[in-house]
N, C-alpha and C positions, 0 to 999 in steps of 0.2 A: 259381871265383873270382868274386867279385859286384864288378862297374864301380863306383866313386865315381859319386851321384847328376847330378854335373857337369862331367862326362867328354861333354858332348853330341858327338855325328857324333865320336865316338873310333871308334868302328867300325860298320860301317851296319846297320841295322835296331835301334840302340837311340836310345832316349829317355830324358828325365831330368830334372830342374827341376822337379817337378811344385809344389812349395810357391811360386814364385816365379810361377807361372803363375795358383794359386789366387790369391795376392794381387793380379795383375794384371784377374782377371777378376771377382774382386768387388768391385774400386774401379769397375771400366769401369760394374759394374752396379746400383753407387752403395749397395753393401750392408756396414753395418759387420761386424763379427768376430761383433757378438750376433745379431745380423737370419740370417747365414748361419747360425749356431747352431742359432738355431730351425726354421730353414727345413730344415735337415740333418739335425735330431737329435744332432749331435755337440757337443760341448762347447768351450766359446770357448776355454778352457787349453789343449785338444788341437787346436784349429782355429790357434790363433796357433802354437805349436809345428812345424804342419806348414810351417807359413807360413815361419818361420825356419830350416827346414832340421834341425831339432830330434828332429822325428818322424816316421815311415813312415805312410802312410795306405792301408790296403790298396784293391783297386782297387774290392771291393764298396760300400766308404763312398764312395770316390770316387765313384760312381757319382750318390751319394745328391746331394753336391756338386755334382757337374755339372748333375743336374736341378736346382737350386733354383739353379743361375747361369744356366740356360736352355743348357747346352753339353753337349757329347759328352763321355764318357770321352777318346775319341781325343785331342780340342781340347788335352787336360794333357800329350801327347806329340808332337805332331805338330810339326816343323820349325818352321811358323808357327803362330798363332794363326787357327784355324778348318779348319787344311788337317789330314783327317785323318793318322795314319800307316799306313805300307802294311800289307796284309794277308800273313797267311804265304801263301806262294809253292804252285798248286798245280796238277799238269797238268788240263788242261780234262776232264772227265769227266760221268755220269751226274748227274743233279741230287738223285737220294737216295743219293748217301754224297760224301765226299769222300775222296781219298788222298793223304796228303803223306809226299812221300820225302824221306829224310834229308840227302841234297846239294840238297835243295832252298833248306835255310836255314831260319831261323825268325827272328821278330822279336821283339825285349827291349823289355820297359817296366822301368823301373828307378824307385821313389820308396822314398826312404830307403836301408831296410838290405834291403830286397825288391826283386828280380829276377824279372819274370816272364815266362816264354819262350811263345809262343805254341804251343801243340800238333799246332793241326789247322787246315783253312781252313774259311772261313765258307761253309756249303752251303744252297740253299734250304729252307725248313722245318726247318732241325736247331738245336735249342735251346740242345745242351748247349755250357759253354766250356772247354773242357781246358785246363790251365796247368800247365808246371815254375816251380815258385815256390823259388828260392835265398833262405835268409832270415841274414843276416852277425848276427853276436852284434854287442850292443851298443844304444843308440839307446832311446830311450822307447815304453811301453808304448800302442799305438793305443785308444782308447773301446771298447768293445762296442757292437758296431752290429746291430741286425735290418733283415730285408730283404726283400723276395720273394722264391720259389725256394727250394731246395736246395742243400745244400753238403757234399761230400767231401770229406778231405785222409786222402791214404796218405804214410807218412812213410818215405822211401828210405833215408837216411842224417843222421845228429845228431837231437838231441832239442829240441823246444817244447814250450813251456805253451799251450793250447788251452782258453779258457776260456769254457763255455757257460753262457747264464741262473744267472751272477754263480758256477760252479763250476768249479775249476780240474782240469785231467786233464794229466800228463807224456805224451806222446809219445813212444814209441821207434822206430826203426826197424820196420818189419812192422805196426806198430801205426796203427789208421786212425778217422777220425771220420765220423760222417754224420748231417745232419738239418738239420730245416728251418729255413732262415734266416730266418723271421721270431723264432725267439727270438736275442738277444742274445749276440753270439757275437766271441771275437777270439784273434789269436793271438801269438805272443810267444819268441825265440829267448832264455834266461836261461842262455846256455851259454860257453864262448869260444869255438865254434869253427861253421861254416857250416854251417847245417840246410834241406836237401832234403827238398821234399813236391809228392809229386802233387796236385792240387787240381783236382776239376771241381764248376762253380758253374751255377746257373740264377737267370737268363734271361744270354744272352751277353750281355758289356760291348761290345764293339767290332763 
């Protein structure tokens, strides 16, 4: 089940608001719709959209957003503005790997009709960022964004449109993507019903 976007502190370790945040922090940094456009690469139709609650912004564009308002990924979830939100939960251990147990909890970032559970915790030197990304049917199509890094997605359960340098690919279950994200790349639930994907991305967001 994917949380309404505006469900904030419904239950701990999730976030939400992310449109309402964007618009707050590109007033503060005195930048219109076009100015962050350009600064993002994403497009002012899909930028107002997100802004209104309209559209999902996955968290790689976000990313892109954050640096051209000068803020963290976190900054778009965190309780306040500038406080980030906490990390997944993990016993103290060796500093090349980490291990997180299942009762330990995981933390939700929620924008739009996307759900993203945090996988693993943040280790010294370790790149990768593992995510459960829940994606709810419905909701407007995000830009195709490139980026730095790499990107996976293994699709667990329901089907998405995955669409790479302007071509589109169905998703099934068992069925997986990979490559480099600086080509132009997004993705898209055109289903009715709740689509499950593993996703690991480089460089981590949080």
């Amino acid at each position: 089940m994917v949380v309404p976007e505006h469900q904030d502190g419904a239950r701990p370790g999730v976030h939400g608001d992310v449109g309402a945040r964007m618009r707050r922090f590109r007033k503060e940094r005195g930048l219109t719709l076009r100015g962050l456009a350009a600064a993002s690469g994403l497009s002012i139709g899909f930028l107002s959209q997100v802004e209104r609650g309209i559209s999902a912004i996955g968290l790689t564009a976000l990313n892109g957003v954050a640096a051209a308002l000068g803020r963290s990924v976190a900054d778009f979830f965190g309780d306040e503005p500038g406080q980030e939100a906490p990390a997944v939960p993990a016993v103290p251990q060796p500093g090349h790997f980490t291990l997180t147990r299942a009762e330990a909890g995981a933390t939700e970032y929620i924008s739009g009709q996307q759900t993203y559970r945090m996988l693993s915790a943040r280790g010294p030197g370790l790149v990768l960022e593992p995510l459960l990304v829940r994606i709810a049917p419905g909701g407007r199509r995000e830009d195709a964004y490139g980026h730095a890094g790499e990107e996976f997605a293994f699709v667990l359960e329901g089907e998405l449109i995955y669409e790479v340098d302007g071509v589109e690919h169905r998703l099934r279950p068992g069925d997986s993507v990979h490559l480099r994200s600086t080509v132009p790349h997004s993705m898209y639930n055109d289903t009715d019903r709740v689509t499950t994907v593993v996703s690991v991305v480089t460089p981590r967001l949080f």
